[in-house]
C-alpha positions as CSV (number, residue, x, y, z in Angstrom):
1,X,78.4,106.2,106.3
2,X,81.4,105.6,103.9
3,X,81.8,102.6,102.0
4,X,84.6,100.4,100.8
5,X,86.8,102.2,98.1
6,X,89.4,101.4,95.7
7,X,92.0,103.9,96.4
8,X,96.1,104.2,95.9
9,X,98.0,103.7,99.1
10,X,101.2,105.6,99.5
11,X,102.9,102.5,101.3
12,X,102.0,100.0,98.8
13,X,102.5,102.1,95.9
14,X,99.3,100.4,94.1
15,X,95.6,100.7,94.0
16,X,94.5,99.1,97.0
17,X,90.8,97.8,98.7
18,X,90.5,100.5,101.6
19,X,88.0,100.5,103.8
20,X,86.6,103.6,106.2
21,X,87.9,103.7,110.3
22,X,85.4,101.7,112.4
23,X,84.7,104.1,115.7
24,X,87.3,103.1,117.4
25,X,90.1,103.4,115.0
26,X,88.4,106.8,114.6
27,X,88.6,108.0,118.5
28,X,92.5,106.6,117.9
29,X,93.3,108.9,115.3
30,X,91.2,112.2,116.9
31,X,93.5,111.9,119.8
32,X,96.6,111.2,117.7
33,X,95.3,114.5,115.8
34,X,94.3,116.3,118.9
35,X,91.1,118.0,116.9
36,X,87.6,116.6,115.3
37,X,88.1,114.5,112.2
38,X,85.3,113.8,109.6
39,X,83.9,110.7,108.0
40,X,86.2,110.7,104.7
41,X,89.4,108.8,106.1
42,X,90.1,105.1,105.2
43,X,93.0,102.5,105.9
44,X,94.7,100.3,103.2
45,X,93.4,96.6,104.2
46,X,96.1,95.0,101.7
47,X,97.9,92.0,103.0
48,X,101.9,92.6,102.3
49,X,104.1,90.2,101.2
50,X,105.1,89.4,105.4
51,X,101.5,88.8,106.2
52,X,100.6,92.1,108.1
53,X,97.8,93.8,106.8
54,X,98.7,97.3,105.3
55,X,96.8,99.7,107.5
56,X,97.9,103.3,106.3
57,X,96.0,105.8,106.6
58,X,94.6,108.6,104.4
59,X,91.3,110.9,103.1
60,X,89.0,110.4,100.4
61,X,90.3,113.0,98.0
62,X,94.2,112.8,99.4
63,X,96.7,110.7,99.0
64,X,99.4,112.4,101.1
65,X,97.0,114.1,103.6
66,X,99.1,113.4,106.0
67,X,103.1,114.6,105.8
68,X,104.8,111.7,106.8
69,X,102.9,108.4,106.2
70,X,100.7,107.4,109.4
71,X,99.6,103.8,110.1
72,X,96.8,101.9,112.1
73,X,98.4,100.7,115.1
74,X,97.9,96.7,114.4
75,X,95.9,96.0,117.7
76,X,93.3,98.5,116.3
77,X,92.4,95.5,113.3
């Protein structure tokens, strides 16, 4: 299982605290994806400036995996 990583998030534009998908923040994105994914993606769980917590997405060795940026919905938290 993955732990907690300091990685840079696109949205923030910083080094952020991210943390790997629970399961089902995992099933989410598979079905967004429409294929398998592995265990190396995390979300950004920075707190903005508005309150919200961060929530993009991205892989262990890739900052842009994805082409445009993809979020957490926030009911997946």
């Amino acid at each position: 299982m993955p732990t907690a990583k300091r990685l840079t998030c696109r949205t923030c534009r910083s080094e952020e605290n991210h943390e790997p998908l629970t399961s089902g923040q995992r099933d989410w994105l598979q079905d967004q994806l429409g294929n398998p994914i592995s265990d190396n993606y995390y979300k950004c769980v920075n707190v903005r400036p508005d309150g919200t917590v961060c929530l993009n997405l991205r892989t262990h060795g890739h900052e842009r995996h994805f082409r445009l940026t993809k979020r957490l919905p926030d009911d997946l938290e």
